[in-house]
KEDRENFI-452775 format. One record per residue: residue number from 1; residue in three letters; x, z, y of N, C-alpha, C, O in turn. Coordinates in nm, 3 decimals, decimal comma. Example, Ala and Ser with C-alpha at 12.3 -4.5 7.8 and 13.67 -1.06 7.14 Angstrom:
KEDRENFI-452775
+-----+-----+---------+---------+---------+---------+---------+---------+---------+---------+---------+---------+---------+---------+
:   n : res :    n.xx :    n.zz :    n.yy :   ca.xx :   ca.zz :   ca.yy :    c.xx :    c.zz :    c.yy :    o.xx :    o.zz :    o.yy :
+-----+-----+---------+---------+---------+---------+---------+---------+---------+---------+---------+---------+---------+---------+
:   1 : Ala :   1,319 :   0,780 :  -0,569 :   1,230 :   0,780 :  -0,450 :   1,320 :   0,780 :  -0,330 :   1,424 :   0,846 :  -0,332 :
:   2 : Ser :   1,285 :   0,708 :  -0,225 :   1,367 :   0,714 :  -0,106 :   1,290 :   0,787 :   0,003 :   1,341 :   0,804 :   0,114 :
+-----+-----+---------+---------+---------+---------+---------+---------+---------+---------+---------+---------+---------+---------+
***
This chain:
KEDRENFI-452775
+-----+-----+---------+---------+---------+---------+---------+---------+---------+---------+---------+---------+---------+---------+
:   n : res :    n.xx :    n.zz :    n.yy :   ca.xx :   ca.zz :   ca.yy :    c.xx :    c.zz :    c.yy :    o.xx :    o.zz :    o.yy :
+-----+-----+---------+---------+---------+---------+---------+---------+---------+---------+---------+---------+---------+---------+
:   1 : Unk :   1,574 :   1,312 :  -3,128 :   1,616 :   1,441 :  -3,073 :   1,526 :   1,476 :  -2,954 :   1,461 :   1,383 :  -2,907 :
:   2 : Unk :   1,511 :   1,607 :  -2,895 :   1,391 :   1,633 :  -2,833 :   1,473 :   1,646 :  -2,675 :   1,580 :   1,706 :  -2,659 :
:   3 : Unk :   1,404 :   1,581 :  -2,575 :   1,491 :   1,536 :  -2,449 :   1,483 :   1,659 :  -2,406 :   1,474 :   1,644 :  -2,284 :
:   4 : Unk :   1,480 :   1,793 :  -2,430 :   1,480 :   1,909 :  -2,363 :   1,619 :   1,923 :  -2,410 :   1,697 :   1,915 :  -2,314 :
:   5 : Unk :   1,688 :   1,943 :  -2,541 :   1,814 :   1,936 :  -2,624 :   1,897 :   1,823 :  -2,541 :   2,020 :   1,824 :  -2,534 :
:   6 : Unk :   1,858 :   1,777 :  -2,511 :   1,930 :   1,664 :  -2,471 :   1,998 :   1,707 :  -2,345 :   2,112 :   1,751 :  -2,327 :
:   7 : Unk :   1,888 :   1,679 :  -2,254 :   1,970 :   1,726 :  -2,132 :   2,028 :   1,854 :  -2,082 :   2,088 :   1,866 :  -1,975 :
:   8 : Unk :   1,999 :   1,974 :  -2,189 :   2,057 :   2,102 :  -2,247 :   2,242 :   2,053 :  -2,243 :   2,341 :   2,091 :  -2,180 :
:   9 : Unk :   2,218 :   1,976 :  -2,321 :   2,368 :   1,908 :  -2,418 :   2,439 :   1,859 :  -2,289 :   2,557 :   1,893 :  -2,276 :
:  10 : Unk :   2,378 :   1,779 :  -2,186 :   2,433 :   1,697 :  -2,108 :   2,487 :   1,797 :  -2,001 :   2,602 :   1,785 :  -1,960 :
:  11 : Unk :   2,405 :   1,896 :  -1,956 :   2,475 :   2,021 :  -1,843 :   2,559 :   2,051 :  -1,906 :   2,668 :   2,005 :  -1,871 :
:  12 : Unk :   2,559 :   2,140 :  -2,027 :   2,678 :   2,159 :  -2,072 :   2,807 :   2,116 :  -2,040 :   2,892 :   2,179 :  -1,976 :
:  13 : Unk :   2,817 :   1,980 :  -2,102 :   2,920 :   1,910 :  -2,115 :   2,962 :   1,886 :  -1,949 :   3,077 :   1,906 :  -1,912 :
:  14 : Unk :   2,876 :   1,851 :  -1,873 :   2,899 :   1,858 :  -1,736 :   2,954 :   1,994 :  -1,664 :   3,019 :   2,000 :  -1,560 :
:  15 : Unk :   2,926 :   2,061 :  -1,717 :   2,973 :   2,225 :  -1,634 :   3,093 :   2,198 :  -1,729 :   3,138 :   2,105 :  -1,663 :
:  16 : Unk :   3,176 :   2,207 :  -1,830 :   3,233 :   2,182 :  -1,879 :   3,403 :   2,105 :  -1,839 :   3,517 :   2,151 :  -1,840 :
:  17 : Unk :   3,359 :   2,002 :  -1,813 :   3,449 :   1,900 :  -1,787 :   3,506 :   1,916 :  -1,644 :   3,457 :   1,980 :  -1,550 :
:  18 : Unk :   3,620 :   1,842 :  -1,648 :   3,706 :   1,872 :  -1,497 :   3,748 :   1,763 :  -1,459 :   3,848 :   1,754 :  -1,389 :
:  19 : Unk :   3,658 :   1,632 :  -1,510 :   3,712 :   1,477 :  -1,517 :   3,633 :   1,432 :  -1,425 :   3,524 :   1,379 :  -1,447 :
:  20 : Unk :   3,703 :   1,455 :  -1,272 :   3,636 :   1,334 :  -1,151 :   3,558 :   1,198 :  -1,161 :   3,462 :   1,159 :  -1,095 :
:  21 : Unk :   3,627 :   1,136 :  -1,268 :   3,609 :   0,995 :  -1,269 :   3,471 :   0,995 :  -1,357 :   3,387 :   0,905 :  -1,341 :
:  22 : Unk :   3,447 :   1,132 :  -1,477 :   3,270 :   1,124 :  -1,526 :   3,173 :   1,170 :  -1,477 :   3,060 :   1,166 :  -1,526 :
:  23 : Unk :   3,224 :   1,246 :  -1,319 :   3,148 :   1,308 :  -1,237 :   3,101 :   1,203 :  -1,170 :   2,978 :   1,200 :  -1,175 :
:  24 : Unk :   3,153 :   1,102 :  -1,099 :   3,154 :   1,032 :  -1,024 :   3,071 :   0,899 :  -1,110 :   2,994 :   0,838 :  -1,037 :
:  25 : Unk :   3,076 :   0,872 :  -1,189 :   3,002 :   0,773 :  -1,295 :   2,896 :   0,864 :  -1,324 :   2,825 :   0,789 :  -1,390 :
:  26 : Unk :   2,839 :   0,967 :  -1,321 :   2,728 :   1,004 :  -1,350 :   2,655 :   1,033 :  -1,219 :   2,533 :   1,043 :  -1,228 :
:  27 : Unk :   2,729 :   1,053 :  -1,061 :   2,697 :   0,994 :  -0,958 :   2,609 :   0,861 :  -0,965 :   2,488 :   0,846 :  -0,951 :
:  28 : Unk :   2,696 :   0,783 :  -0,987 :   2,662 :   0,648 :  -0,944 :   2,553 :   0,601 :  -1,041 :   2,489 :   0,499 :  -1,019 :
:  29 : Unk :   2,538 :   0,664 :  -1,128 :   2,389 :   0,664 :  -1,235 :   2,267 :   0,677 :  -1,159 :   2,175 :   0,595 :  -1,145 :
:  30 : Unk :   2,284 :   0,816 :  -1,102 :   2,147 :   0,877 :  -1,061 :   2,167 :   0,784 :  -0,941 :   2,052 :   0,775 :  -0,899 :
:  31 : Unk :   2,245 :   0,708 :  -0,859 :   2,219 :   0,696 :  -0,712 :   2,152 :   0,554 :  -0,752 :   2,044 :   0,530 :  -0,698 :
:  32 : Unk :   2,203 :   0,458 :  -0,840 :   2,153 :   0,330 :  -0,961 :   1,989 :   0,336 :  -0,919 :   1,920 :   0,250 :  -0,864 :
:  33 : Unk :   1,958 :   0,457 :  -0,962 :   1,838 :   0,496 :  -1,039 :   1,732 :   0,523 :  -0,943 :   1,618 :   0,480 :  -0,961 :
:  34 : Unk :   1,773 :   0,609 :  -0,816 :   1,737 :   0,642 :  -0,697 :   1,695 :   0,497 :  -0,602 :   1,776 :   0,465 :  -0,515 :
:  35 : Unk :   1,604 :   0,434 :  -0,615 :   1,645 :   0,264 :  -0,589 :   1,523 :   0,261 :  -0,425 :   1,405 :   0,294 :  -0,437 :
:  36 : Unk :   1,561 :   0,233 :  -0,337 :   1,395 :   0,263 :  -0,234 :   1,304 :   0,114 :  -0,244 :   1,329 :  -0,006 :  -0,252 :
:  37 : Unk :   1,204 :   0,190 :  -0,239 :   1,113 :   0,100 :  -0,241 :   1,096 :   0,020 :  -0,199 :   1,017 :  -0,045 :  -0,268 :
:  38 : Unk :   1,146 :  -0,074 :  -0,038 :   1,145 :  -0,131 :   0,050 :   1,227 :  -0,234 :  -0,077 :   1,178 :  -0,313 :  -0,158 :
:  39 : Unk :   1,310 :  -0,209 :  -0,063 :   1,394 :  -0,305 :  -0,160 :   1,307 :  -0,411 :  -0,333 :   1,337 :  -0,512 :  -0,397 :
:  40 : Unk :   1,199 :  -0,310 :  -0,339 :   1,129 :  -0,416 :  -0,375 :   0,996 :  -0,496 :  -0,359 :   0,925 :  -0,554 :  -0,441 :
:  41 : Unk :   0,991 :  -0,479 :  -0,236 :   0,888 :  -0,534 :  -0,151 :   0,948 :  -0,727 :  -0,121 :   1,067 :  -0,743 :  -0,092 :
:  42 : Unk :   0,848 :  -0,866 :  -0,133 :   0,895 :  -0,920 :  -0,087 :   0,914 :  -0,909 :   0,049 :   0,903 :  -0,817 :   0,130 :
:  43 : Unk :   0,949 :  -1,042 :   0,057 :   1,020 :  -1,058 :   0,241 :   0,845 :  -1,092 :   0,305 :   0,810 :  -1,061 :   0,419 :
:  44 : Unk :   0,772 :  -1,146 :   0,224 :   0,669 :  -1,170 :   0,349 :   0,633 :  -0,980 :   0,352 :   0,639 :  -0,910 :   0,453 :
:  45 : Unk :   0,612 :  -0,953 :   0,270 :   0,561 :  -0,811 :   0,256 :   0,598 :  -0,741 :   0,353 :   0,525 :  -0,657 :   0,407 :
:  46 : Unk :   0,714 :  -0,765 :   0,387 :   0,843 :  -0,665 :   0,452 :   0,815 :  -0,686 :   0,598 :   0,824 :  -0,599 :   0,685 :
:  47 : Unk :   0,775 :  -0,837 :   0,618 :   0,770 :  -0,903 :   0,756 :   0,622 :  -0,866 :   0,806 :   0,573 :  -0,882 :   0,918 :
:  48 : Unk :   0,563 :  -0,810 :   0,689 :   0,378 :  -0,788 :   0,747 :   0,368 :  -0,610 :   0,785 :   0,306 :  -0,541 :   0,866 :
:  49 : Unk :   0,454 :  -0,590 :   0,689 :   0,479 :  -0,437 :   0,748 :   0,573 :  -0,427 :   0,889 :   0,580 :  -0,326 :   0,959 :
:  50 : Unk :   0,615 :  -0,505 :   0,905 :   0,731 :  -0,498 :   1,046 :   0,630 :  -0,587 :   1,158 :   0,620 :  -0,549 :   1,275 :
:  51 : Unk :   0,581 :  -0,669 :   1,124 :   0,447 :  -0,667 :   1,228 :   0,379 :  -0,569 :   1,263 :   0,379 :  -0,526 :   1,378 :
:  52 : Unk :   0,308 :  -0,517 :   1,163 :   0,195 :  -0,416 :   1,175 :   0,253 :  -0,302 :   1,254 :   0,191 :  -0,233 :   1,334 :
:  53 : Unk :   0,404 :  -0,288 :   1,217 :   0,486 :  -0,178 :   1,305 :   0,475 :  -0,195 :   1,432 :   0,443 :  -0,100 :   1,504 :
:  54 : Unk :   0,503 :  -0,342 :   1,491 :   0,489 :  -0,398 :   1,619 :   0,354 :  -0,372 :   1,689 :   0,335 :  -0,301 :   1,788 :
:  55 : Unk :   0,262 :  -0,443 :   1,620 :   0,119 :  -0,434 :   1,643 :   0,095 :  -0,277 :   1,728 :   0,054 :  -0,253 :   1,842 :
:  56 : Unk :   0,141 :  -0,188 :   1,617 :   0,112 :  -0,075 :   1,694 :   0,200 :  -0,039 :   1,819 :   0,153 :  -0,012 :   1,929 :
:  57 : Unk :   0,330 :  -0,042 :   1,790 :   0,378 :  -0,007 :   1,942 :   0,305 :  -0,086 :   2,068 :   0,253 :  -0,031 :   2,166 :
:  58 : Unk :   0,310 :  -0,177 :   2,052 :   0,215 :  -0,221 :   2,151 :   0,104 :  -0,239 :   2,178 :   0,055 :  -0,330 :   2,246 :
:  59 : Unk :   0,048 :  -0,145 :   2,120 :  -0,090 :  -0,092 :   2,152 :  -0,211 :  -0,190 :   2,058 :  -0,327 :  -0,156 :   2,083 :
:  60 : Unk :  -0,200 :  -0,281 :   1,976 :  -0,314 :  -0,379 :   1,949 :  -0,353 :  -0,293 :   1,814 :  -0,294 :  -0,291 :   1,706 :
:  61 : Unk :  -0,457 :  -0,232 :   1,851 :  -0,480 :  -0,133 :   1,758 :  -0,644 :  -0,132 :   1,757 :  -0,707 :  -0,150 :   1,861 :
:  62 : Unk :  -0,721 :  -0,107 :   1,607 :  -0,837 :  -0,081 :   1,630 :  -0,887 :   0,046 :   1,541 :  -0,816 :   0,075 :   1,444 :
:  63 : Unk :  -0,984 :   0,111 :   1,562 :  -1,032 :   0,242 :   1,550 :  -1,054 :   0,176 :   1,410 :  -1,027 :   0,060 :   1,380 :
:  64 : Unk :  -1,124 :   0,304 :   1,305 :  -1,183 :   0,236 :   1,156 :  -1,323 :   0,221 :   1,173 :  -1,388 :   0,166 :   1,084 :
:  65 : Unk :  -1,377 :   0,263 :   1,274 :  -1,548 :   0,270 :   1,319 :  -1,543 :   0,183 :   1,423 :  -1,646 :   0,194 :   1,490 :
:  66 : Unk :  -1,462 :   0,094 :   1,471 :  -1,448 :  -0,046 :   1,516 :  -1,477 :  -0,154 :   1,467 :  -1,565 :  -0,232 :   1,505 :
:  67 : Unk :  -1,340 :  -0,173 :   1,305 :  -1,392 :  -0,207 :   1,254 :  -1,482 :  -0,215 :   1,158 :  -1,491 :  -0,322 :   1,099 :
:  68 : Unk :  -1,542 :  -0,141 :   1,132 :  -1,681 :  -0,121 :   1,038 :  -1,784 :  -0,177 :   1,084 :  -1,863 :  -0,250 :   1,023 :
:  69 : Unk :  -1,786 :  -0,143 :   1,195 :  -1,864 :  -0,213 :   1,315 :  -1,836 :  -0,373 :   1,314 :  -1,925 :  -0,430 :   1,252 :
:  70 : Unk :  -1,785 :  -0,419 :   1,341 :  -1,741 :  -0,587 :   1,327 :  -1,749 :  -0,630 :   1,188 :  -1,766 :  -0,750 :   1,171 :
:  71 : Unk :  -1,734 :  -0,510 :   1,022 :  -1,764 :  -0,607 :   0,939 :  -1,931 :  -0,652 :   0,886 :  -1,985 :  -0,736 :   0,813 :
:  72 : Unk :  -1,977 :  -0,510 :   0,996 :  -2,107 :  -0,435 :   0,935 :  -2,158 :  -0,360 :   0,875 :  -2,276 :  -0,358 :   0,840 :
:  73 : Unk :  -2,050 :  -0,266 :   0,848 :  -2,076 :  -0,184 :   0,752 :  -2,115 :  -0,060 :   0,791 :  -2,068 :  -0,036 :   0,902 :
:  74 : Unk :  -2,196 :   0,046 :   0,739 :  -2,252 :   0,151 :   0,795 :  -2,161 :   0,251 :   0,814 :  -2,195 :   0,357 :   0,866 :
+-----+-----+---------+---------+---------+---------+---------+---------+---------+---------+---------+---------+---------+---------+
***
């Protein structure tokens, strides 16, 4: 069946209905589905980004023509 029909079919039935409890289960679908990204990052991942966060508030920061400079690159 062609997913344009489909989710045609599915408003429908949604404008339709007056049943809280399939509103609310089709809630909790999309929110399922809605997933953030952080959440699948590991933990070192998570801990190198929460450094790097640090790093910057406190200033230990270097330009990109800093380092280019230190790797050698033009």
């Amino acid at each position: 069946m062609d997913i344009q029909l489909e989710k045609k079919e599915l408003i429908k039935l949604l404008q339709e209905t007056e049943n809280p409890s399939i509103i609310k289960s089709i809630q909790k679908i999309f929110q399922k589905d809605q997933k953030d990204w952080w959440d699948d990052l590991s933990n070192s991942a998570k801990e190198g980004i929460k450094e790097g966060i640090e790093d910057i508030k406190n200033g230990r920061v270097h330009s990109y023509e800093e380092v280019k400079k230190e790797l050698g690159w033009k």
